[in-house]
N, CA, C and O atoms as a Maestro MAE file, in Angstrom:
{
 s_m_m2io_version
 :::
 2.0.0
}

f_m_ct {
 s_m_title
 :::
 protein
 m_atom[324] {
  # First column is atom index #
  i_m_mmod_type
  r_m_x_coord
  r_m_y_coord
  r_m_z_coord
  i_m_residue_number
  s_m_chain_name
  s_m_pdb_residue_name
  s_m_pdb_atom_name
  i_m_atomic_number
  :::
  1 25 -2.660 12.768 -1.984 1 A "UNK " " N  " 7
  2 3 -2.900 13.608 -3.143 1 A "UNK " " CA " 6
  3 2 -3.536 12.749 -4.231 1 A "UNK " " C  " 6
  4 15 -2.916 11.763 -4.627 1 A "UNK " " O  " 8
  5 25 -4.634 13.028 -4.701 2 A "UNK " " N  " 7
  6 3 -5.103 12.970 -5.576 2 A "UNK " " CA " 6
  7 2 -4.611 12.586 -7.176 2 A "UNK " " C  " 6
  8 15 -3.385 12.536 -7.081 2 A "UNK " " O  " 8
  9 25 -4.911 12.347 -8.331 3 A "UNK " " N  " 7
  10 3 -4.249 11.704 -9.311 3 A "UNK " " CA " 6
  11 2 -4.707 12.740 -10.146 3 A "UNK " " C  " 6
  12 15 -5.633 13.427 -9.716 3 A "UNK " " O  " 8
  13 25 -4.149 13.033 -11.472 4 A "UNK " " N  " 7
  14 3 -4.837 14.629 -11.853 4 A "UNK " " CA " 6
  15 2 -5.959 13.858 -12.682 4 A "UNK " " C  " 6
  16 15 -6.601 14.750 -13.236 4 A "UNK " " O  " 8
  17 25 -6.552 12.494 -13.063 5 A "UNK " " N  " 7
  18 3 -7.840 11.856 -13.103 5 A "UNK " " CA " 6
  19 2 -8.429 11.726 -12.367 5 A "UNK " " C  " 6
  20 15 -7.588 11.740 -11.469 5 A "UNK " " O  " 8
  21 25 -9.539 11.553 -11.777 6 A "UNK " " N  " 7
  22 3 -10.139 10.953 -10.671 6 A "UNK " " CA " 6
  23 2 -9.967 9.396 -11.246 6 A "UNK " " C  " 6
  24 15 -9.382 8.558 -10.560 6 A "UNK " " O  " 8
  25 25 -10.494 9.087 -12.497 7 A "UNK " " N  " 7
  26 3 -10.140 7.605 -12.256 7 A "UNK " " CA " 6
  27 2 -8.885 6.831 -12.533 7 A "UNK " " C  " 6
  28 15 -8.929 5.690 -12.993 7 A "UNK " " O  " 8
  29 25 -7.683 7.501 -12.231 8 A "UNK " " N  " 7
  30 3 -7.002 7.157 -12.216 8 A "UNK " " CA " 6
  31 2 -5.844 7.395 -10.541 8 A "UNK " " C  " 6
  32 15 -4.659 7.073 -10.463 8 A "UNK " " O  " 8
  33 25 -6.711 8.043 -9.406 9 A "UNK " " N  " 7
  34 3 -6.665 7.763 -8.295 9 A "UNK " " CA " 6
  35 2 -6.098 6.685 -7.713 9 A "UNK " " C  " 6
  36 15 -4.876 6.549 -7.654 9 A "UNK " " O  " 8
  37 25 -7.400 5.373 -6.978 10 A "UNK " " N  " 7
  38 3 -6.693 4.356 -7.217 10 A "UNK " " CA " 6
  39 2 -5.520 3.322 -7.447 10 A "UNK " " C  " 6
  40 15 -5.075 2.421 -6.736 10 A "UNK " " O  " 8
  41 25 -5.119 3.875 -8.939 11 A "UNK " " N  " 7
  42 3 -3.808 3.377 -9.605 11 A "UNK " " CA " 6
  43 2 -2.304 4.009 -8.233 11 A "UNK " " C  " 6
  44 15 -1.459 3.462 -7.523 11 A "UNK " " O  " 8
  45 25 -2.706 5.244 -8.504 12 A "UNK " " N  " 7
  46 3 -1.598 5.976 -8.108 12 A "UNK " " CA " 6
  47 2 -1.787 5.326 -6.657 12 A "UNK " " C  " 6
  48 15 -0.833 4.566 -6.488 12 A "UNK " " O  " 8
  49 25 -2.496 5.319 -5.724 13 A "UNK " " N  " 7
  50 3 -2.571 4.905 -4.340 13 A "UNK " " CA " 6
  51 2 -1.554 3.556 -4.386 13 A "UNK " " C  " 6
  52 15 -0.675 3.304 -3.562 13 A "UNK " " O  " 8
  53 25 -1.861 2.881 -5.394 14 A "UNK " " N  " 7
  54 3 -1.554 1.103 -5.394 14 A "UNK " " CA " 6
  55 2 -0.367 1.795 -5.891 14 A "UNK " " C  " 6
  56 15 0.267 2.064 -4.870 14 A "UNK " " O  " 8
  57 25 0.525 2.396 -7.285 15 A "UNK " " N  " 7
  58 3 1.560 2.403 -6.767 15 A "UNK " " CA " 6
  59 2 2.545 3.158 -6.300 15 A "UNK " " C  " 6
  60 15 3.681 3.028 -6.754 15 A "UNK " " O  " 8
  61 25 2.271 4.009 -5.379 16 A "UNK " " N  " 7
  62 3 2.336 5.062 -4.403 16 A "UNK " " CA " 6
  63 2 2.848 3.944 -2.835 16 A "UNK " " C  " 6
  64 15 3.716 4.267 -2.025 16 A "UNK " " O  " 8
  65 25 2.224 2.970 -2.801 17 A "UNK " " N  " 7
  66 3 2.113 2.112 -1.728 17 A "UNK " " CA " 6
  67 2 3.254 0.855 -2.288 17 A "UNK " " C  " 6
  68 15 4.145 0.290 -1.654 17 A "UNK " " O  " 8
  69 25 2.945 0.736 -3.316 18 A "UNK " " N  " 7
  70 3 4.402 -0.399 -3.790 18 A "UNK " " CA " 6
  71 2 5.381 0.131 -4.057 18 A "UNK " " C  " 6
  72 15 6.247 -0.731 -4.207 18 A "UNK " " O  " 8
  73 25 5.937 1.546 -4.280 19 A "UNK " " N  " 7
  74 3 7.013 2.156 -4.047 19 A "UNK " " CA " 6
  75 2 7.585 2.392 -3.021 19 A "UNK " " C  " 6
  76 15 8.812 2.391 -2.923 19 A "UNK " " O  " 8
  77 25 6.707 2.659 -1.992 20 A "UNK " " N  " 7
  78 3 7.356 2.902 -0.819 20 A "UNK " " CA " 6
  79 2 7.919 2.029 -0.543 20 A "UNK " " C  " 6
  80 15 9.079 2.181 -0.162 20 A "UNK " " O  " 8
  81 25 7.281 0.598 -0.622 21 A "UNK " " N  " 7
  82 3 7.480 -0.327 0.216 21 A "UNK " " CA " 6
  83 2 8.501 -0.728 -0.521 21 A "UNK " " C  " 6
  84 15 9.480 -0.814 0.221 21 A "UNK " " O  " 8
  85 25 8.855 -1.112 -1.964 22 A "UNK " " N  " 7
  86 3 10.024 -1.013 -2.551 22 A "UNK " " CA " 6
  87 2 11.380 -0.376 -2.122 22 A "UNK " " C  " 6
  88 15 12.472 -0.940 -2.059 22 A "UNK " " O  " 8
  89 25 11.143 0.632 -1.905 23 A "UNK " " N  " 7
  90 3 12.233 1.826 -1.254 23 A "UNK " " CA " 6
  91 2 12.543 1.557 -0.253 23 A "UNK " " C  " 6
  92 15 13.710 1.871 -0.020 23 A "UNK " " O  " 8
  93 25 11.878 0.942 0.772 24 A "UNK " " N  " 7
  94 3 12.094 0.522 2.103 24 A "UNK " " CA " 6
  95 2 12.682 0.063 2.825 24 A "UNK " " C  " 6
  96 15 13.333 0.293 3.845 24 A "UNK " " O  " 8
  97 25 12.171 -1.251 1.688 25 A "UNK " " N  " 7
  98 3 12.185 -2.475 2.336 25 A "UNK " " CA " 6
  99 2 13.277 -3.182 1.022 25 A "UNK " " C  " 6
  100 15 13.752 -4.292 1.263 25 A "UNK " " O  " 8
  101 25 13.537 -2.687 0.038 26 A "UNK " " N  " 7
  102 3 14.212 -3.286 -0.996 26 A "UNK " " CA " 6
  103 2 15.702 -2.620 -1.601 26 A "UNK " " C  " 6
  104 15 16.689 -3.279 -1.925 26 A "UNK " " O  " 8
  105 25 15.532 -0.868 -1.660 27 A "UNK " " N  " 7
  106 3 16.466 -0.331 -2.635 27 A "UNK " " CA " 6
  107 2 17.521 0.477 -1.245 27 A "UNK " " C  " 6
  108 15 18.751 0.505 -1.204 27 A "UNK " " O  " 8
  109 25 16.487 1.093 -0.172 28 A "UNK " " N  " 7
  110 3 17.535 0.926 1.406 28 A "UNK " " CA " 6
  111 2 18.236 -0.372 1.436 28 A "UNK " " C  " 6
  112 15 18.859 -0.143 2.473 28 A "UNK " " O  " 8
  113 25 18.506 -1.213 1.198 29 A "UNK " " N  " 7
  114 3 19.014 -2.135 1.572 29 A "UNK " " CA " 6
  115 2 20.032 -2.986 0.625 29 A "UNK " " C  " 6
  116 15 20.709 -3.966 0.934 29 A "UNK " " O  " 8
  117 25 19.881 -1.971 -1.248 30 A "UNK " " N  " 7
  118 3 21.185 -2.334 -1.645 30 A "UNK " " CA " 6
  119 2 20.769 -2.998 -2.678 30 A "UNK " " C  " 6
  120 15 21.443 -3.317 -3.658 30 A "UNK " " O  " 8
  121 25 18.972 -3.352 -2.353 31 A "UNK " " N  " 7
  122 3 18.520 -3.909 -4.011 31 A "UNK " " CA " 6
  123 2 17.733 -2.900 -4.630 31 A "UNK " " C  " 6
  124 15 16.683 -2.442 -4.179 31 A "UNK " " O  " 8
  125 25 18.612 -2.399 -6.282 32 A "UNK " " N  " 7
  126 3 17.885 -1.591 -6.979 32 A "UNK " " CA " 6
  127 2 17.195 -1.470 -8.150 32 A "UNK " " C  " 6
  128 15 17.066 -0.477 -8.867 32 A "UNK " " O  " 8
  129 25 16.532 -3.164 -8.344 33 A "UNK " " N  " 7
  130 3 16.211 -3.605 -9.436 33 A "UNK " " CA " 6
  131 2 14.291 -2.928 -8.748 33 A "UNK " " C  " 6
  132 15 13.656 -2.995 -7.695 33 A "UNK " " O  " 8
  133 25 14.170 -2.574 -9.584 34 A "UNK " " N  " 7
  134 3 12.702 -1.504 -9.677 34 A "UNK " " CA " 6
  135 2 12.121 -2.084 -10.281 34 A "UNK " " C  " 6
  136 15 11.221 -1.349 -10.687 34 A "UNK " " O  " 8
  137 25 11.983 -3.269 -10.765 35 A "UNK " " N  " 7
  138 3 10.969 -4.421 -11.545 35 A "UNK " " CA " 6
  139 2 9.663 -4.387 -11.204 35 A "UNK " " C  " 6
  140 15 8.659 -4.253 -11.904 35 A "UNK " " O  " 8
  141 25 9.834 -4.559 -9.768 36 A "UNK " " N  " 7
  142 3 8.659 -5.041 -8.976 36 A "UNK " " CA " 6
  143 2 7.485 -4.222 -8.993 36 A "UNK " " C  " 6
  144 15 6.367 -4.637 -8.685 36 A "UNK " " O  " 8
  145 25 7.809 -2.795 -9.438 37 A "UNK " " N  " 7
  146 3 6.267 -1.943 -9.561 37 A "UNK " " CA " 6
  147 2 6.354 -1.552 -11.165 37 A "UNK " " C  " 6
  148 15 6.107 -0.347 -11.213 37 A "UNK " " O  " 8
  149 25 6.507 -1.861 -11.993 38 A "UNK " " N  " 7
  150 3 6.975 -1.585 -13.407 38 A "UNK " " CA " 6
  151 2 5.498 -1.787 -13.814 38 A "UNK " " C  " 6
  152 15 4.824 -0.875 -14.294 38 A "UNK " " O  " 8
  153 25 4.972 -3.207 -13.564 39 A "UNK " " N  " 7
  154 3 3.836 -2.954 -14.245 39 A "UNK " " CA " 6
  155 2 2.625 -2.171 -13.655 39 A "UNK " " C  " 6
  156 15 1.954 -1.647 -14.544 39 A "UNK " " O  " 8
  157 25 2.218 -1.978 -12.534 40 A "UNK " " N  " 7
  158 3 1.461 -0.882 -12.207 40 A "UNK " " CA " 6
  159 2 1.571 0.875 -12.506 40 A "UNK " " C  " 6
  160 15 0.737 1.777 -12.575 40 A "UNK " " O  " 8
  161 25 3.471 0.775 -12.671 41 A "UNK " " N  " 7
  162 3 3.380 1.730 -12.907 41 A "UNK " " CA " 6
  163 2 2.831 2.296 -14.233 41 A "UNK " " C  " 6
  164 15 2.464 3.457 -14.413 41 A "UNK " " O  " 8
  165 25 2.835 0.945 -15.443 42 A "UNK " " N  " 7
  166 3 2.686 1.398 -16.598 42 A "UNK " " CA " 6
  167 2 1.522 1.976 -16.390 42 A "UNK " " C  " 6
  168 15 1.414 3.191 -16.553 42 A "UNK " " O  " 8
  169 25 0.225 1.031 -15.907 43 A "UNK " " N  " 7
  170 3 -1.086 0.905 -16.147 43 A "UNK " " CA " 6
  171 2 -1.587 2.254 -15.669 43 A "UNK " " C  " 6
  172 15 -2.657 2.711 -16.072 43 A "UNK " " O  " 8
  173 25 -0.500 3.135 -14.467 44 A "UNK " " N  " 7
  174 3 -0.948 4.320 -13.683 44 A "UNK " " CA " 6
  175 2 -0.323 5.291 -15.073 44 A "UNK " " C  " 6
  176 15 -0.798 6.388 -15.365 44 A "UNK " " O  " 8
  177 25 0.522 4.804 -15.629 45 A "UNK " " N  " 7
  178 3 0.941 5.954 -16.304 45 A "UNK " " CA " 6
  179 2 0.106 6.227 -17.793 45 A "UNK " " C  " 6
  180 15 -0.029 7.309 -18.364 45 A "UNK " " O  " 8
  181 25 -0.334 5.066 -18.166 46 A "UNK " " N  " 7
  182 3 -1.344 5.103 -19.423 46 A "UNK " " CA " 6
  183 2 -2.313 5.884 -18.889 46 A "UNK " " C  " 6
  184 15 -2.342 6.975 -19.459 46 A "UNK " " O  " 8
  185 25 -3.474 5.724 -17.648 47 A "UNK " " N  " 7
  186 3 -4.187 5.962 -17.599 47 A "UNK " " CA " 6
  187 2 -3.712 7.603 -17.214 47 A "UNK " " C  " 6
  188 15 -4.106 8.273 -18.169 47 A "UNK " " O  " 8
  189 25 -3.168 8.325 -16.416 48 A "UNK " " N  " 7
  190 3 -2.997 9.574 -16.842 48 A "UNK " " CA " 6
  191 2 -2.846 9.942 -17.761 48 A "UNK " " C  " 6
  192 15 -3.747 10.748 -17.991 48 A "UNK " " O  " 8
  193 25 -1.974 9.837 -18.821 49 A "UNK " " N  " 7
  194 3 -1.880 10.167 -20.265 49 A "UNK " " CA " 6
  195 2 -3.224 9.843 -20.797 49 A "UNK " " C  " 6
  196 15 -3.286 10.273 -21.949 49 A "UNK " " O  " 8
  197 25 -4.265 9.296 -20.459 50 A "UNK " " N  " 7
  198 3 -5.043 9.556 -21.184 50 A "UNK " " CA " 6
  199 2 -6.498 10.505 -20.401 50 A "UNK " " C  " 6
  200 15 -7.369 11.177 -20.953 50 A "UNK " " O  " 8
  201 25 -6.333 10.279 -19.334 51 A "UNK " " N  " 7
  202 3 -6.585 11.713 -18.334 51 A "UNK " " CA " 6
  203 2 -6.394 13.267 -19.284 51 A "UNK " " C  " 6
  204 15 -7.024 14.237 -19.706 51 A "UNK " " O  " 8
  205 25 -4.921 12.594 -19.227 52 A "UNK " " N  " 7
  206 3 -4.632 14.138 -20.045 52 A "UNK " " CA " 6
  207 2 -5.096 14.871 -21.456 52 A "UNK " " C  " 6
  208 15 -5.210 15.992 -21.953 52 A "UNK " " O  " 8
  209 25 -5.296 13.380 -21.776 53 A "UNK " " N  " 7
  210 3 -5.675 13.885 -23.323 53 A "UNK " " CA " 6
  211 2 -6.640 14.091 -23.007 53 A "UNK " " C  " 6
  212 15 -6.555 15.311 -23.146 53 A "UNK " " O  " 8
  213 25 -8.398 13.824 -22.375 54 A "UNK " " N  " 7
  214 3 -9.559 14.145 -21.700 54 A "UNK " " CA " 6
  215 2 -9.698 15.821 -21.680 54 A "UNK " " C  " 6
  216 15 -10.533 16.624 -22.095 54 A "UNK " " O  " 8
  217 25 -8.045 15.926 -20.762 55 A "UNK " " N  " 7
  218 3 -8.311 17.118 -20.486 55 A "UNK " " CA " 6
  219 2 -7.496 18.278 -21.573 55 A "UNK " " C  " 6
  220 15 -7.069 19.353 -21.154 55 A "UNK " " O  " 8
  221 25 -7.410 17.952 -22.641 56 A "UNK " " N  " 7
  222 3 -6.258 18.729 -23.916 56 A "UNK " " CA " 6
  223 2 -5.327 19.187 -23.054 56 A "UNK " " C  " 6
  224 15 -5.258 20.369 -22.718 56 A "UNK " " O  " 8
  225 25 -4.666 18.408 -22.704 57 A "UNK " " N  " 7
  226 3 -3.202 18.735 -21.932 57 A "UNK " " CA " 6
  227 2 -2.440 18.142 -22.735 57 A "UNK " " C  " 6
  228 15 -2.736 16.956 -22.880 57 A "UNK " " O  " 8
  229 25 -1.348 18.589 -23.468 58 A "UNK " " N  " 7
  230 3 -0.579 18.260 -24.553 58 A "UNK " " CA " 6
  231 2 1.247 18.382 -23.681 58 A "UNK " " C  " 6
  232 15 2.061 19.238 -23.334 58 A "UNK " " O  " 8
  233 25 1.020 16.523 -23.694 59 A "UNK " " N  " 7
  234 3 2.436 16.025 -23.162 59 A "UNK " " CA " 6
  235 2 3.061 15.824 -23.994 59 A "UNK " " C  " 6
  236 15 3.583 14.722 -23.829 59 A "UNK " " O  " 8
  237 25 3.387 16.316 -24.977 60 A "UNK " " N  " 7
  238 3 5.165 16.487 -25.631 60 A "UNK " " CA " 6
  239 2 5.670 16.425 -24.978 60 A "UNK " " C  " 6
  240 15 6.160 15.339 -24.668 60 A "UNK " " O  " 8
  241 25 5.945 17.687 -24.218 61 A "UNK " " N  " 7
  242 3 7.174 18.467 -23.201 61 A "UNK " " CA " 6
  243 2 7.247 17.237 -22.296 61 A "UNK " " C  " 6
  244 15 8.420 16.888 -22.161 61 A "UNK " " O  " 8
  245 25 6.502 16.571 -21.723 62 A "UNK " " N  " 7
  246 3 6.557 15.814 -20.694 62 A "UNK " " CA " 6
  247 2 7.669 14.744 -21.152 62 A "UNK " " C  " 6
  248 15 8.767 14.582 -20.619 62 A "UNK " " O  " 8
  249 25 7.211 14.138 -22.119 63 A "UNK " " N  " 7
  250 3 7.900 12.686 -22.898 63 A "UNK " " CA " 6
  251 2 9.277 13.294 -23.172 63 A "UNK " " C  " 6
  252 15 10.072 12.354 -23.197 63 A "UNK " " O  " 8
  253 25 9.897 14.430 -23.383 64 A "UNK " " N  " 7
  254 3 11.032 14.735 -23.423 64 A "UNK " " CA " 6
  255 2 12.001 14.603 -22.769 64 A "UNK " " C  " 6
  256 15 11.889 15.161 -21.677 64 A "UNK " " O  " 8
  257 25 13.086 14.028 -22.954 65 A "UNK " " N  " 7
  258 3 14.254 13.766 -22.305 65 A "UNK " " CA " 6
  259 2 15.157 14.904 -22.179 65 A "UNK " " C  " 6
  260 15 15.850 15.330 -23.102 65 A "UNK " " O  " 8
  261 25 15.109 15.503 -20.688 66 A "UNK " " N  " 7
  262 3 16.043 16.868 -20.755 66 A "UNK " " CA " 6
  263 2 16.992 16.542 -19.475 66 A "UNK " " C  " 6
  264 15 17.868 17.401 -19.370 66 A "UNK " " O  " 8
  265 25 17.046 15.724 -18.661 67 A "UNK " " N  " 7
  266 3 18.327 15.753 -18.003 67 A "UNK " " CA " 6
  267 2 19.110 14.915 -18.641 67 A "UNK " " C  " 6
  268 15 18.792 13.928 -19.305 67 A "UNK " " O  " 8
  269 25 20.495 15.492 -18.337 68 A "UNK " " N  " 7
  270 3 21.897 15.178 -18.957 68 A "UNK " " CA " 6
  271 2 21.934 15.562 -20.555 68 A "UNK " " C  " 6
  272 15 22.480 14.827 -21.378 68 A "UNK " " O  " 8
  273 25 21.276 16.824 -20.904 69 A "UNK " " N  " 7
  274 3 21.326 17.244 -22.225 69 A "UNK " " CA " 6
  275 2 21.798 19.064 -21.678 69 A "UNK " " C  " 6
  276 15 21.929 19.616 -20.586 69 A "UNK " " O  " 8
  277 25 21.963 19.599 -23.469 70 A "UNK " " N  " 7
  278 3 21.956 21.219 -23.040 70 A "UNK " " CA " 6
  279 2 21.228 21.565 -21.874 70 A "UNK " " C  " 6
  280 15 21.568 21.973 -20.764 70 A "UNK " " O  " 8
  281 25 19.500 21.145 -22.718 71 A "UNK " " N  " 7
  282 3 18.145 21.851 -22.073 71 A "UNK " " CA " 6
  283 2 18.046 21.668 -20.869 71 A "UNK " " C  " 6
  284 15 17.155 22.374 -20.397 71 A "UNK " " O  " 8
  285 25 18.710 20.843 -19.903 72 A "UNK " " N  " 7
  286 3 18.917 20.926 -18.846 72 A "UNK " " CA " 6
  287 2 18.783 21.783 -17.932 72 A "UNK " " C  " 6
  288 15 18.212 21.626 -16.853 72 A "UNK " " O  " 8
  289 25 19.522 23.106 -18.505 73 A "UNK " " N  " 7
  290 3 19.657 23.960 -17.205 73 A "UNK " " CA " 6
  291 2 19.148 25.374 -18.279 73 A "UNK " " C  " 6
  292 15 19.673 26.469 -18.074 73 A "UNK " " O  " 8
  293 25 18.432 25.260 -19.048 74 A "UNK " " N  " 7
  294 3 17.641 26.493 -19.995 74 A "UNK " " CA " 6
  295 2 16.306 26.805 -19.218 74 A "UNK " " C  " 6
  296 15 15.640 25.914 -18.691 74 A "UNK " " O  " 8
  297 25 16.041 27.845 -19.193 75 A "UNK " " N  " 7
  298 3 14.460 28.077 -18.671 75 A "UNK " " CA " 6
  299 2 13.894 27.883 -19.611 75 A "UNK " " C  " 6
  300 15 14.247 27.906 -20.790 75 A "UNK " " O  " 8
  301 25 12.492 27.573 -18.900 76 A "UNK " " N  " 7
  302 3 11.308 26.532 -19.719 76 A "UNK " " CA " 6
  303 2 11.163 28.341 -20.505 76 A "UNK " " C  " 6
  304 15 11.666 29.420 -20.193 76 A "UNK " " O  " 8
  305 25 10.278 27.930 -21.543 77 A "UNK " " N  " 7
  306 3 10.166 29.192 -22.769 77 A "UNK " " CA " 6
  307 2 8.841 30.088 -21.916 77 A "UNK " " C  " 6
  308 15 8.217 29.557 -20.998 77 A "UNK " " O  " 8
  309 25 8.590 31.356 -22.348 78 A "UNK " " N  " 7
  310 3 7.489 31.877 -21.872 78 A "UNK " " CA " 6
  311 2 6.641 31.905 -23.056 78 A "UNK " " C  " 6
  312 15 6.833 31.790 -24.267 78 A "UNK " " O  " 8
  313 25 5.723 32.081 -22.362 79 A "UNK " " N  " 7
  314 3 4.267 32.370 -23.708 79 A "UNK " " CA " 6
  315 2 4.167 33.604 -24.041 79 A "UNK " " C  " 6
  316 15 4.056 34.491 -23.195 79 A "UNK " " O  " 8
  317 25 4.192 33.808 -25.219 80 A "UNK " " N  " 7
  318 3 3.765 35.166 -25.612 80 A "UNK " " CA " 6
  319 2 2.421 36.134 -25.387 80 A "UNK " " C  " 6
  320 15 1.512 35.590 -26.013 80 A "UNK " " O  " 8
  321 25 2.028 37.108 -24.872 81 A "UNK " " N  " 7
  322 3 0.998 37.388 -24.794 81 A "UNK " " CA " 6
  323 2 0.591 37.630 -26.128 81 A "UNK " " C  " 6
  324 15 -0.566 37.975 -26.367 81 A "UNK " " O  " 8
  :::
 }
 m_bond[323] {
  # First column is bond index #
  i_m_from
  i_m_to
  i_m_order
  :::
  1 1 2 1
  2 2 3 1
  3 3 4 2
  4 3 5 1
  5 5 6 1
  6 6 7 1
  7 7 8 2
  8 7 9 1
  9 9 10 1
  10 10 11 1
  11 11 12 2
  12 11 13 1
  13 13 14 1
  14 14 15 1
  15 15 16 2
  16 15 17 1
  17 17 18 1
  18 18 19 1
  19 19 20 2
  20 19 21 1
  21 21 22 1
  22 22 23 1
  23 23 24 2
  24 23 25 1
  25 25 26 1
  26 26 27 1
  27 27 28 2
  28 27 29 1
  29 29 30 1
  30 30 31 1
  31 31 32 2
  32 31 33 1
  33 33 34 1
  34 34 35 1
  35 35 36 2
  36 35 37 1
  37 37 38 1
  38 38 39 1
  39 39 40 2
  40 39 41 1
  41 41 42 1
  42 42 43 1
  43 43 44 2
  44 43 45 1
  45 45 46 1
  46 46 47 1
  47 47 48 2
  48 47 49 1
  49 49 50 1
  50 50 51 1
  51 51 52 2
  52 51 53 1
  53 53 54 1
  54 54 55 1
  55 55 56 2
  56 55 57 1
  57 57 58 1
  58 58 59 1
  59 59 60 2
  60 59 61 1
  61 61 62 1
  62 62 63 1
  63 63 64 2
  64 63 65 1
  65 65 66 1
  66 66 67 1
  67 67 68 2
  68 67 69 1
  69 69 70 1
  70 70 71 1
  71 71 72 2
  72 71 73 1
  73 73 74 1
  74 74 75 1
  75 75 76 2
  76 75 77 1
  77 77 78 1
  78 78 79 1
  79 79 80 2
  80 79 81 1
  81 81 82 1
  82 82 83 1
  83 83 84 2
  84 83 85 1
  85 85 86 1
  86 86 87 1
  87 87 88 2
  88 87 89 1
  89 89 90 1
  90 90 91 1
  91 91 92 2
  92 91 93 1
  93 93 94 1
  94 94 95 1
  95 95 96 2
  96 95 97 1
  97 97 98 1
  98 98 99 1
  99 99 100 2
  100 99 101 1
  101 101 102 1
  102 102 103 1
  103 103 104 2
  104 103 105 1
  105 105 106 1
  106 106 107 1
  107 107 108 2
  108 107 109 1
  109 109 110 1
  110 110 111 1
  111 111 112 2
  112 111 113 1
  113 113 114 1
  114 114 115 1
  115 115 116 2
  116 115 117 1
  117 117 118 1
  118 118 119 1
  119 119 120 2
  120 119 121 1
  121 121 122 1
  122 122 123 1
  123 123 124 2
  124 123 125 1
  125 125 126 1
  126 126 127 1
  127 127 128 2
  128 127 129 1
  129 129 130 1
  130 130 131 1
  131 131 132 2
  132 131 133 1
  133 133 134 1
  134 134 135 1
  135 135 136 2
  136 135 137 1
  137 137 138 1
  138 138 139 1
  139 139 140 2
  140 139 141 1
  141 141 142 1
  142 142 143 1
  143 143 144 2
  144 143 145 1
  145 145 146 1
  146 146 147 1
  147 147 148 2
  148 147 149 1
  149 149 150 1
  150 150 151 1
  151 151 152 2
  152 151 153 1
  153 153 154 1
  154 154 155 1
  155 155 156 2
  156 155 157 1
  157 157 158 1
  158 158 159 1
  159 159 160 2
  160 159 161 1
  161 161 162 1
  162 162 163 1
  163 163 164 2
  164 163 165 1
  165 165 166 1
  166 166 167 1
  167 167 168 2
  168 167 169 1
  169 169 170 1
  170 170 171 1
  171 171 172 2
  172 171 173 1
  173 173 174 1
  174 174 175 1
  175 175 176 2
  176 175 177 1
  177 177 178 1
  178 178 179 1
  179 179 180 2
  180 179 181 1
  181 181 182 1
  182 182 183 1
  183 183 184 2
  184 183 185 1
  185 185 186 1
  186 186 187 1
  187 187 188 2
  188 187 189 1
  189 189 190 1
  190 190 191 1
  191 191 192 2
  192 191 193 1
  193 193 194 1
  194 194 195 1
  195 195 196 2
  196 195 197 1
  197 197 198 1
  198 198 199 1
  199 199 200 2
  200 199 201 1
  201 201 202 1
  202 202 203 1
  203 203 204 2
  204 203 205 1
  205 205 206 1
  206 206 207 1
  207 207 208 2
  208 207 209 1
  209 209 210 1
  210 210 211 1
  211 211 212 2
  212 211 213 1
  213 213 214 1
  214 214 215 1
  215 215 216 2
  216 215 217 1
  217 217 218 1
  218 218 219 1
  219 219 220 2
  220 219 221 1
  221 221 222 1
  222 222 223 1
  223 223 224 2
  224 223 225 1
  225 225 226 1
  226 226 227 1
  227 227 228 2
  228 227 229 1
  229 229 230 1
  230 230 231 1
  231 231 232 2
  232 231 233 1
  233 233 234 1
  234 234 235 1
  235 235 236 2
  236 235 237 1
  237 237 238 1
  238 238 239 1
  239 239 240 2
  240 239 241 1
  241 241 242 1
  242 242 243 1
  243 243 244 2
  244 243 245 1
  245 245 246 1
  246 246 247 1
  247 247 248 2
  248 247 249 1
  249 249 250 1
  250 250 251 1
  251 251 252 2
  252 251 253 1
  253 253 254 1
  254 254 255 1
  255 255 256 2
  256 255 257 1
  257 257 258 1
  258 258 259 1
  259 259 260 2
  260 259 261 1
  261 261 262 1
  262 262 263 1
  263 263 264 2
  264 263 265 1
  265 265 266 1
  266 266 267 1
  267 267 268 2
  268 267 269 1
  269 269 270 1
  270 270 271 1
  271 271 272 2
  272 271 273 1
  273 273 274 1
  274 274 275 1
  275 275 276 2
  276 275 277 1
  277 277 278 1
  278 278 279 1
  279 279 280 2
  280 279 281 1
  281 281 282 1
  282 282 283 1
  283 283 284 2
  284 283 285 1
  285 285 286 1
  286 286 287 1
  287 287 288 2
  288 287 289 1
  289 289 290 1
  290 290 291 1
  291 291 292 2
  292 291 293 1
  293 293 294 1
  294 294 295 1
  295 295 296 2
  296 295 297 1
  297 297 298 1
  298 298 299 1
  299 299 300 2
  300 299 301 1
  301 301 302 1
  302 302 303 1
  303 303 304 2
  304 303 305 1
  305 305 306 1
  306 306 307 1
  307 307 308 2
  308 307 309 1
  309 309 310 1
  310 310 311 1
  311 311 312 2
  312 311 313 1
  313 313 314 1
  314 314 315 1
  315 315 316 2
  316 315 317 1
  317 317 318 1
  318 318 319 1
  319 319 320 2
  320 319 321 1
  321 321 322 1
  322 322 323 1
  323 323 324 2
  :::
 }
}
């Protein structure tokens, strides 16, 4: 699957591929220090966020922290026609 950038593709492949192998080969086995893809993940995660802004996709909602709160288990709001 695809990255919702195209140029930010790539990123996600690389760490799409160091997660796994993380998971694998590291957190199956009892180590769950997630260090090891931290910084790719940043660089994949900047570059979507700014994908997004490209595309006026407005991540508030995203950056929000809703598990282990009320909003948890609230349905997302509808749009008004």
């Amino acid at each position: 699957m695809n990255s919702i950038g195209e140029e930010c593709t790539d990123l996600k492949k690389k760490y799409d591929d160091c997660f796994n192998s993380w998971f694998s080969e590291r957190f199956l086995k009892g180590d769950h220090d997630d260090s090891v893809c931290s910084g790719i993940f940043k660089v994949y995660q900047d570059c979507v966020k700014n994908a997004m802004k490209q595309q006026n996709i407005d991540f508030k909602e995203i950056d929000k922290d809703v598990l282990g709160t009320d909003n948890e288990f609230k349905a997302p709001p509808t749009e008004s026609s």
